[in-house]
C-alpha positions in Angstrom: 0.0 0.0 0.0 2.9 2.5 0.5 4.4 2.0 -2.3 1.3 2.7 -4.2 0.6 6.1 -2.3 4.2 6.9 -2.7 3.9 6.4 -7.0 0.5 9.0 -6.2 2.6 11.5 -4.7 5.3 11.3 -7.5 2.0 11.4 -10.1 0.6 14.4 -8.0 3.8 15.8 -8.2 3.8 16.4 -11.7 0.4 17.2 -12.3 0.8 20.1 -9.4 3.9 21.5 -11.9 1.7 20.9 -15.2 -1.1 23.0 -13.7 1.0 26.1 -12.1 2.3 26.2 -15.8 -1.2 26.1 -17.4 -2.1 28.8 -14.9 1.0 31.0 -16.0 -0.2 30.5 -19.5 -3.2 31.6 -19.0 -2.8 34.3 -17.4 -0.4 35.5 -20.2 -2.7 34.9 -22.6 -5.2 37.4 -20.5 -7.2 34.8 -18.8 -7.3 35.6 -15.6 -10.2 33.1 -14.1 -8.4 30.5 -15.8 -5.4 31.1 -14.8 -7.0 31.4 -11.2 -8.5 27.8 -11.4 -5.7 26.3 -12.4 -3.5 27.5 -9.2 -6.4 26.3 -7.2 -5.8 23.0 -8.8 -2.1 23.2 -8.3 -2.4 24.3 -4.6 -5.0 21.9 -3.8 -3.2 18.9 -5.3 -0.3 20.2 -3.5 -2.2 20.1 -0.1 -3.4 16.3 -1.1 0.2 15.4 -1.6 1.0 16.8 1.8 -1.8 14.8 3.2 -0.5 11.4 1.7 2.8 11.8 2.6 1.9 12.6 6.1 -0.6 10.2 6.6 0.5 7.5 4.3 -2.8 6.9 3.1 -4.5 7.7 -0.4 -6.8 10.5 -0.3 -8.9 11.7 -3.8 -8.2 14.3 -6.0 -10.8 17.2 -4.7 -8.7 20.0 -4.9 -11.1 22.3 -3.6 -11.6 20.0 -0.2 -8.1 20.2 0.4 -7.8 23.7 0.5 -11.2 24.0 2.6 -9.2 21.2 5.2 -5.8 23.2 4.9 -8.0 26.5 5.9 -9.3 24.9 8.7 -5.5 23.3 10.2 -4.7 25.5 13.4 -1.6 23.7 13.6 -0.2 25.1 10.2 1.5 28.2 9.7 -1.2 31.4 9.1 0.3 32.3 6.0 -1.0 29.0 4.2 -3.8 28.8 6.2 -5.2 32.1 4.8 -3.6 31.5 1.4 -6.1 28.7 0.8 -8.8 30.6 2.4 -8.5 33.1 -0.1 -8.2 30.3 -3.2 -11.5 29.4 -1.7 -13.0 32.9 -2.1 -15.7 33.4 -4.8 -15.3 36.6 -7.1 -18.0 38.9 -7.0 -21.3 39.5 -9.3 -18.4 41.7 -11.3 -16.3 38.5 -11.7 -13.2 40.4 -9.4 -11.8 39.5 -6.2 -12.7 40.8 -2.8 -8.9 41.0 -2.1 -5.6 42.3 -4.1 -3.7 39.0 -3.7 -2.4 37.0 -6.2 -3.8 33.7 -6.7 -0.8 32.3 -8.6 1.4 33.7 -5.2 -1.2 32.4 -3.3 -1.0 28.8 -4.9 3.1 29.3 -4.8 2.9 30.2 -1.2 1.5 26.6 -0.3 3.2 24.5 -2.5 6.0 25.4 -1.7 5.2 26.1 2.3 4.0 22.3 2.5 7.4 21.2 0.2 9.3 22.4 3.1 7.0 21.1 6.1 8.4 17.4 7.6 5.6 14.5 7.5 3.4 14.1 10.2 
């Protein structure tokens, strides 16, 4: 069974990489709410990584739900914590933020915040 998680997490891996690019591309192309759904991806597949390395167990592929559970973790640092509170934010009826930050720094700020972070 380990092995199997651990070949997820080298899978995840990639498609975490693969979807920060797509987000950079489409935010170069002018596509801002793609590019903002595809750094959700990439942060919440980043946060299911985190939670099968740490618990050694397969979890699915919800991207969303990881960034809800990461929100909601008292025990991690603030800075992700409200980083994926804010990849969870709706836009407005005008299709803009309620905040200045950037999703793609966002999305950066936990991936590479739960890179760093030992396994439970």
């Amino acid at each position: 069974m380990r092995d199997e998680v651990e070949k997820g997490i080298v899978k995840q891996n990639e498609k975490v990489g693969d979807e920060l690019h797509q987000a950079r591309h489409w935010r170069a192309e002018g596509n801002e709410g793609r590019a903002r759904v595809c750094a959700r991806r990439a942060a919440g597949w980043a946060v299911g990584n985190y939670r099968r390395r740490s618990s050694h167990i397969d979890v699915d592929d919800d991207a969303y739900k990881h960034l809800m559970w990461l929100k909601d973790q008292t025990d991690k640092d603030r800075q992700l914590r409200e980083a994926a509170d804010r990849l969870c934010t709706k836009v407005r009826e005008d299709f803009e933020l309620p905040h200045d930050e950037d999703p793609l720094e966002d999305a950066r700020v936990i991936i590479d915040g739960l890179q760093n972070l030992p396994a439970s």
